[in-house]
N, CA and C atoms as an extended XYZ file, in Angstrom:
348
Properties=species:S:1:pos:R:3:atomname:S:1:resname:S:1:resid:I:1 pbc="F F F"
N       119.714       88.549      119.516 N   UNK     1
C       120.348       88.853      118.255 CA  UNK     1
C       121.598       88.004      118.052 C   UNK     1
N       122.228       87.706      119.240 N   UNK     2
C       123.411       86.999      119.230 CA  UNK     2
C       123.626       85.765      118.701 C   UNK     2
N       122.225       85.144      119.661 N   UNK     3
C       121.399       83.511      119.607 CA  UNK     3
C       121.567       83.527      117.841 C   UNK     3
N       120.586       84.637      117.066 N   UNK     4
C       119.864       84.274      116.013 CA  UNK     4
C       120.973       84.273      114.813 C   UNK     4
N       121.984       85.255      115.227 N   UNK     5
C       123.439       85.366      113.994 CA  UNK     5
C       124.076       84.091      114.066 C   UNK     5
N       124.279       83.238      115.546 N   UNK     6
C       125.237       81.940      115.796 CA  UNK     6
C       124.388       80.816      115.085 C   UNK     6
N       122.528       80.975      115.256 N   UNK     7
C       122.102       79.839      114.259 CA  UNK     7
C       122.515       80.150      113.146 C   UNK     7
N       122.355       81.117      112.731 N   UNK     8
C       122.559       81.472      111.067 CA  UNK     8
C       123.730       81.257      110.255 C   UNK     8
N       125.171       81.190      111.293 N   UNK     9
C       126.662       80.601      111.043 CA  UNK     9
C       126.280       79.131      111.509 C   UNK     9
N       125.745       78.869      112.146 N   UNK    10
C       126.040       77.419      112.253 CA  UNK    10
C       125.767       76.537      111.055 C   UNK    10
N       124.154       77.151      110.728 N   UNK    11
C       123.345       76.205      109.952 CA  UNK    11
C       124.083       76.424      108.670 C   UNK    11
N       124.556       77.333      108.267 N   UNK    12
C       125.338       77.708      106.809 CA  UNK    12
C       126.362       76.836      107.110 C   UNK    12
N       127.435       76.937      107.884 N   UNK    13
C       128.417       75.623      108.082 CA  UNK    13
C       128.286       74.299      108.043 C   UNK    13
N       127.009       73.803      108.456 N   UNK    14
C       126.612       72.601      108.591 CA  UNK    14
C       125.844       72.023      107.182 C   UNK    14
N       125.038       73.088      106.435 N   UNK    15
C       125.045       73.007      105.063 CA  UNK    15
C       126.367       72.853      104.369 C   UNK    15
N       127.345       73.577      103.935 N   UNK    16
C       128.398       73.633      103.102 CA  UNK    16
C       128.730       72.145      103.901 C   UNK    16
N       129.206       72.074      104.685 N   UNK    17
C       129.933       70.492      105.132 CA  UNK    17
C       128.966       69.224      104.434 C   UNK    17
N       127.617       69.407      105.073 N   UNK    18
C       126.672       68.383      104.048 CA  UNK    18
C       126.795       68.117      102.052 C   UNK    18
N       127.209       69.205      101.999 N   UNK    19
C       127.865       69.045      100.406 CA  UNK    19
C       128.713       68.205      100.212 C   UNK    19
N       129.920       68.305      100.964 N   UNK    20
C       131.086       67.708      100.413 CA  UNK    20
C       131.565       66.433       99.825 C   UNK    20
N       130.197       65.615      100.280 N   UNK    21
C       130.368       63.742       99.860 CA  UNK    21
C       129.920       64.412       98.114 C   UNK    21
N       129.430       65.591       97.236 N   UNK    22
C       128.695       65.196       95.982 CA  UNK    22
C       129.686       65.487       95.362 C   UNK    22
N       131.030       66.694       95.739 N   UNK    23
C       132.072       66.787       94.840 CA  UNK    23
C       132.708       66.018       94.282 C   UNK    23
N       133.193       64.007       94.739 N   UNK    24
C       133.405       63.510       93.683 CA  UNK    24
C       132.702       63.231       92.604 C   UNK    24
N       131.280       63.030       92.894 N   UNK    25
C       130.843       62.437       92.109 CA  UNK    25
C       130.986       63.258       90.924 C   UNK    25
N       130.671       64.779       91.356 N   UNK    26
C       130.307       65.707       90.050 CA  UNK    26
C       131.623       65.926       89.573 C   UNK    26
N       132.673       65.822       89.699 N   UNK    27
C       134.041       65.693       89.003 CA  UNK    27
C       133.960       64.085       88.262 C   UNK    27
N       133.664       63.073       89.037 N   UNK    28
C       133.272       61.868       87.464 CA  UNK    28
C       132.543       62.345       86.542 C   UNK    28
N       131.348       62.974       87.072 N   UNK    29
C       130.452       63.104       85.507 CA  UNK    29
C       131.122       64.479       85.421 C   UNK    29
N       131.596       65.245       85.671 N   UNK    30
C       132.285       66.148       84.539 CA  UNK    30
C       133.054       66.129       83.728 C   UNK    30
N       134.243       64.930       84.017 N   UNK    31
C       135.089       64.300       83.473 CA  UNK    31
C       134.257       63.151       82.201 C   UNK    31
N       133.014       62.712       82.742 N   UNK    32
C       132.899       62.018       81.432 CA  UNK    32
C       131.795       63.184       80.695 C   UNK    32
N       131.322       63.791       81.082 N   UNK    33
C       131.146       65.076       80.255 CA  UNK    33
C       131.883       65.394       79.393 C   UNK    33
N       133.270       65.835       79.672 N   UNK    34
C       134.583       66.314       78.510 CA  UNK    34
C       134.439       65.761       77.490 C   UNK    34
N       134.627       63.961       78.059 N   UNK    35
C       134.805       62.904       77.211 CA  UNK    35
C       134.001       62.715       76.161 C   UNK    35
N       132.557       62.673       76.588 N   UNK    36
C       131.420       62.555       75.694 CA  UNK    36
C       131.744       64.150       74.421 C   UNK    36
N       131.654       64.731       75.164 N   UNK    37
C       132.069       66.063       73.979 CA  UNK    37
C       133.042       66.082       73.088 C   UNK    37
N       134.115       65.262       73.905 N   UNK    38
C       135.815       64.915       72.684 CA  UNK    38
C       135.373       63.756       71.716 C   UNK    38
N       134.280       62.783       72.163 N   UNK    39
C       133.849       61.780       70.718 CA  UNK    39
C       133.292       62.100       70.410 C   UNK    39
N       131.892       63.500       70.693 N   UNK    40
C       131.309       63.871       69.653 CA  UNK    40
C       132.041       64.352       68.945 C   UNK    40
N       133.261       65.065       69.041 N   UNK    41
C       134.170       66.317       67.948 CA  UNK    41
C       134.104       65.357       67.431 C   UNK    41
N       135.243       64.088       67.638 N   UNK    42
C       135.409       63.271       66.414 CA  UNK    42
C       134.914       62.338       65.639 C   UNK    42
N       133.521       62.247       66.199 N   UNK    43
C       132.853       61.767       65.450 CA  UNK    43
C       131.974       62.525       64.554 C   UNK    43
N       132.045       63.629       64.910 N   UNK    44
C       131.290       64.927       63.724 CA  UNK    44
C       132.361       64.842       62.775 C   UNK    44
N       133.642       64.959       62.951 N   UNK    45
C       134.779       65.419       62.240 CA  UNK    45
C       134.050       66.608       61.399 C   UNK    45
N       133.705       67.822       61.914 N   UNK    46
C       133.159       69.009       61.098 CA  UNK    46
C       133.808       69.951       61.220 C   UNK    46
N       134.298       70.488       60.223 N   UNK    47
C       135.126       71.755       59.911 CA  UNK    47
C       135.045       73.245       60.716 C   UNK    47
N       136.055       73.300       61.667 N   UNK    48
C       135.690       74.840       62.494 CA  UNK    48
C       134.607       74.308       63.922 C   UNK    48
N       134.552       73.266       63.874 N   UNK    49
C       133.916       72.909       65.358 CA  UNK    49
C       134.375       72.341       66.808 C   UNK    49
N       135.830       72.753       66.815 N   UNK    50
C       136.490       72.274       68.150 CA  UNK    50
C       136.367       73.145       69.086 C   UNK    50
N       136.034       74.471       68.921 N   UNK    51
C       135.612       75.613       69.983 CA  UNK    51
C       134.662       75.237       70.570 C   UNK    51
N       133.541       75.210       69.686 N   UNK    52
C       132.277       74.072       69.827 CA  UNK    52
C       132.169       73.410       70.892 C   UNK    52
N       132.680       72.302       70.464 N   UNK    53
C       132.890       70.626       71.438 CA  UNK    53
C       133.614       70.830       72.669 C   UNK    53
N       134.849       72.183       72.695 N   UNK    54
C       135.124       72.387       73.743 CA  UNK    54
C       134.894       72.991       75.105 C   UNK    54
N       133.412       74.474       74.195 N   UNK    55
C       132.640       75.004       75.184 CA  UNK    55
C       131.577       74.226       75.848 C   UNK    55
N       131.395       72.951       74.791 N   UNK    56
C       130.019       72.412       75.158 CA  UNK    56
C       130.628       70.796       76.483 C   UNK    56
N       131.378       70.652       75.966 N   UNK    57
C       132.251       69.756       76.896 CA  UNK    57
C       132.385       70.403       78.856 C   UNK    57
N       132.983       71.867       78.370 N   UNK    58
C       133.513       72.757       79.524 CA  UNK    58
C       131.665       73.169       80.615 C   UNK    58
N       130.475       73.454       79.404 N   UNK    59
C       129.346       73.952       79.687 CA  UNK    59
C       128.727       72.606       80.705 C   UNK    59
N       128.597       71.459       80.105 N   UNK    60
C       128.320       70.386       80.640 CA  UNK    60
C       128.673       69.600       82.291 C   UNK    60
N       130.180       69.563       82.437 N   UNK    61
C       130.809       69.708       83.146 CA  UNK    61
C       130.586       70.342       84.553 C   UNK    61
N       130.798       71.934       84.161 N   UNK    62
C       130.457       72.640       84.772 CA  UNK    62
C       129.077       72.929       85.674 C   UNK    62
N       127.875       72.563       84.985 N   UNK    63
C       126.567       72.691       85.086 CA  UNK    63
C       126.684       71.451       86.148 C   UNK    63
N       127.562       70.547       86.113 N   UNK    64
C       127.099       69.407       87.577 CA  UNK    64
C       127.027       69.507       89.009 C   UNK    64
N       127.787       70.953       89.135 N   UNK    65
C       128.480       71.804       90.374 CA  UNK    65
C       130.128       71.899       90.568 C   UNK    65
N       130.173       72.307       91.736 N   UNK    66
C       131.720       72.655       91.613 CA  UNK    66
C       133.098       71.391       91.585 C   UNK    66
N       132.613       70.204       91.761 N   UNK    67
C       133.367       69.484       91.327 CA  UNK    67
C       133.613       69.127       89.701 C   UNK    67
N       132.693       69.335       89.009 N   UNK    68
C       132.490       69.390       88.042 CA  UNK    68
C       133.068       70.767       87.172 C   UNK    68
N       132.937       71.325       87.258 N   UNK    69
C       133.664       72.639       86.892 CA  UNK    69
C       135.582       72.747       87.252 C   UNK    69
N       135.660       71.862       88.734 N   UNK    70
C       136.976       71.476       88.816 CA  UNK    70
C       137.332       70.993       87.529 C   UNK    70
N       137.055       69.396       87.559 N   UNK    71
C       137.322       68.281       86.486 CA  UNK    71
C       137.456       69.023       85.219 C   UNK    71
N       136.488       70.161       84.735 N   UNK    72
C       136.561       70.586       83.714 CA  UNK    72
C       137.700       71.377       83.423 C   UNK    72
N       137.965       72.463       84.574 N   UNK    73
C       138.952       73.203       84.772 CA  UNK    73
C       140.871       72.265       84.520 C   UNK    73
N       140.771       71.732       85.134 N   UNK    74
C       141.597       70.420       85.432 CA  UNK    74
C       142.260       69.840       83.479 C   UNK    74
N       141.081       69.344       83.361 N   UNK    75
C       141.279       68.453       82.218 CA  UNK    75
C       141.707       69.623       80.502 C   UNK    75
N       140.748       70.434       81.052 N   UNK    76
C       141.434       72.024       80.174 CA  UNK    76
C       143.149       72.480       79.534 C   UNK    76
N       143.460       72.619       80.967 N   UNK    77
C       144.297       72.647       81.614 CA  UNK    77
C       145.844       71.628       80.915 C   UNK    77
N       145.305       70.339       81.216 N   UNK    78
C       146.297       69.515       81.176 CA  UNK    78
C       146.728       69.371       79.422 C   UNK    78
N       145.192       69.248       78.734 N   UNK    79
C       145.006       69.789       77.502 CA  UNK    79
C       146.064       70.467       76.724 C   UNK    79
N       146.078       71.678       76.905 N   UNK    80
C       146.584       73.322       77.049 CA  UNK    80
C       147.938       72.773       77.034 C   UNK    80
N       148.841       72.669       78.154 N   UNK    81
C       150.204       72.343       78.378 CA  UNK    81
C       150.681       71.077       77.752 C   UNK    81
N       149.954       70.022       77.791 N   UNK    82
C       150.110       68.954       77.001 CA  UNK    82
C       150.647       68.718       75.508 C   UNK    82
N       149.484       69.204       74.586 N   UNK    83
C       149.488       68.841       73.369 CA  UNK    83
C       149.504       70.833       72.966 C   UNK    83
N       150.836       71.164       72.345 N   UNK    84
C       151.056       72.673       71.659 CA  UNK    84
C       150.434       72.336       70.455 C   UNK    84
N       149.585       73.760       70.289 N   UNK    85
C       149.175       74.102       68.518 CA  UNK    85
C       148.901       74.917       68.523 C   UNK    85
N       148.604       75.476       67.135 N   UNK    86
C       148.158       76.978       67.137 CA  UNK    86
C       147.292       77.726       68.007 C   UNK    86
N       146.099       77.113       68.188 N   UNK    87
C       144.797       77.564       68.212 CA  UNK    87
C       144.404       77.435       69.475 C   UNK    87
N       145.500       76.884       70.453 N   UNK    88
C       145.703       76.782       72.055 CA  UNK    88
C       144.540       77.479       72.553 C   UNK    88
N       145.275       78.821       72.708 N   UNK    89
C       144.762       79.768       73.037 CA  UNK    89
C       143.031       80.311       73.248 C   UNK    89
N       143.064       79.814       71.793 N   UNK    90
C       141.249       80.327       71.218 CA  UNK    90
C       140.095       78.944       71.612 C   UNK    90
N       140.950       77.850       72.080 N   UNK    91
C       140.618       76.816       72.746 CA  UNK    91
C       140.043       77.110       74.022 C   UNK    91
N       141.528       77.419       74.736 N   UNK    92
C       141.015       77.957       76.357 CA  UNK    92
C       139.873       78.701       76.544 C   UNK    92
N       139.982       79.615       75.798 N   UNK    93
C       138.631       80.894       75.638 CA  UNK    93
C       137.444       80.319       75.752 C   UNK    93
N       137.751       79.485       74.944 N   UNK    94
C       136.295       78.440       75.031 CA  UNK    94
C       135.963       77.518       75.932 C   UNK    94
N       137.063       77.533       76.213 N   UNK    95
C       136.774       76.321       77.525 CA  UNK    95
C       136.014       77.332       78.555 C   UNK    95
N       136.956       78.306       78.494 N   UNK    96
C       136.159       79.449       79.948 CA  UNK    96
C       135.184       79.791       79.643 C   UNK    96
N       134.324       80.393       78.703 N   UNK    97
C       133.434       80.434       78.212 CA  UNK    97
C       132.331       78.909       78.744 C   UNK    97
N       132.316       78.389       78.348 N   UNK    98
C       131.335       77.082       78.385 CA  UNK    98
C       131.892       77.040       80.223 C   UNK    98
N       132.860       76.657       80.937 N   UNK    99
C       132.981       76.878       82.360 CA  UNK    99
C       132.131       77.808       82.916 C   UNK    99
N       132.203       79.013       82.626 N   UNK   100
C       131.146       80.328       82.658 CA  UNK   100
C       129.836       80.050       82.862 C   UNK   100
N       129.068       78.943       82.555 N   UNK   101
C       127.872       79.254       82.075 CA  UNK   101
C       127.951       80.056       80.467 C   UNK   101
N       128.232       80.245       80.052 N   UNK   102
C       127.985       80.702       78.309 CA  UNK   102
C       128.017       79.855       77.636 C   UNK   102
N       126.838       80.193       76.475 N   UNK   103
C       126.055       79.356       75.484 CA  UNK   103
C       127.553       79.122       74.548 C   UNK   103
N       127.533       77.455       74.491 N   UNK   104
C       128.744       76.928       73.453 CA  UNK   104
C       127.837       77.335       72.395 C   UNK   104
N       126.865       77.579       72.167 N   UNK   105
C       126.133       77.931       71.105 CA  UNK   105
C       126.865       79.045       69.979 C   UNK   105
N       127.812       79.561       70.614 N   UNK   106
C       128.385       80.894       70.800 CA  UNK   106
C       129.684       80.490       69.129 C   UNK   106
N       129.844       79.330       69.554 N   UNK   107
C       130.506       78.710       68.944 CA  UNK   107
C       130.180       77.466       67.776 C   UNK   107
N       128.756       77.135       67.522 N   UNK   108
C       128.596       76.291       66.572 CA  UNK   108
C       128.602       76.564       65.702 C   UNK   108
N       129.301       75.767       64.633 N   UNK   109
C       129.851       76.243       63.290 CA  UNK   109
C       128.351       75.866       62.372 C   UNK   109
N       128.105       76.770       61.108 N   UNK   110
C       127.019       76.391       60.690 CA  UNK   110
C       126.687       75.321       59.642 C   UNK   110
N       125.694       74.263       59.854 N   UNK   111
C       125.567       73.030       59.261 CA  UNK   111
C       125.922       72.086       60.157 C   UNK   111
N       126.585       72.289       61.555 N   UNK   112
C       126.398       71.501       61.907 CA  UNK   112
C       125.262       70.402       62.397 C   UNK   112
N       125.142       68.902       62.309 N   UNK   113
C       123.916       68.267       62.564 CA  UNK   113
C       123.692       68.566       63.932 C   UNK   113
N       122.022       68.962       64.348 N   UNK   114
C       121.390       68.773       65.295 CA  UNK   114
C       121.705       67.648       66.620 C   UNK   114
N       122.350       66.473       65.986 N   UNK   115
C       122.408       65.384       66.980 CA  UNK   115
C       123.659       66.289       68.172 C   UNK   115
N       124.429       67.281       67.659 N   UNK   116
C       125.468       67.445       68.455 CA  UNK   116
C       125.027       69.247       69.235 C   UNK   116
């Protein structure tokens, strides 16, 4: 029983350690995840859709694994404290939201085009 609990910590340790080379990568593509989502906003320029672009930015991100969900977390973040405005707040929400796993869907304003 002893034998079979010490494989069972080992091999779980030796998994999680085998991860650790993919966390940069998935923090680049989460980071250009954001990105791709901040030129779609402005290239939609559509009325009431920055919750949108921001859950779907945060959703994207996130979905690469946990480096990715960092980057997202991260870039949120810097966002937030960076640049003050009203709607800060109802931003973040969305960011956590789409971080979450939850449908940015949650948030598309209506008429927006399909391409986004």
């Amino acid at each position: 029983m002893k034998l079979l609990l010490a494989v069972l910590v080992l091999v779980l340790v030796v998994e999680t350690q085998a991860q650790w080379h993919q966390y940069p990568g998935q923090a680049i593509d989460g980071a250009k995840d954001m990105f791709l989502a901040y030129q779609d906003m402005r290239e939609a320029n559509w009325k009431n859709s920055d919750k949108y672009f921001h859950a779907r930015g945060n959703y994207d991100a996130a979905s690469r694994g946990p480096g990715g969900r960092w980057a997202a977390e991260v870039i949120s973040y810097f966002i937030l404290n960076l640049v003050k405005y009203s709607d800060a707040e109802a931003d973040q929400e969305a960011n956590r939201w789409g971080r979450n796993s939850g449908d940015p869907n949650r948030y598309r304003p209506k008429g927006l085009p399909e391409k986004y």
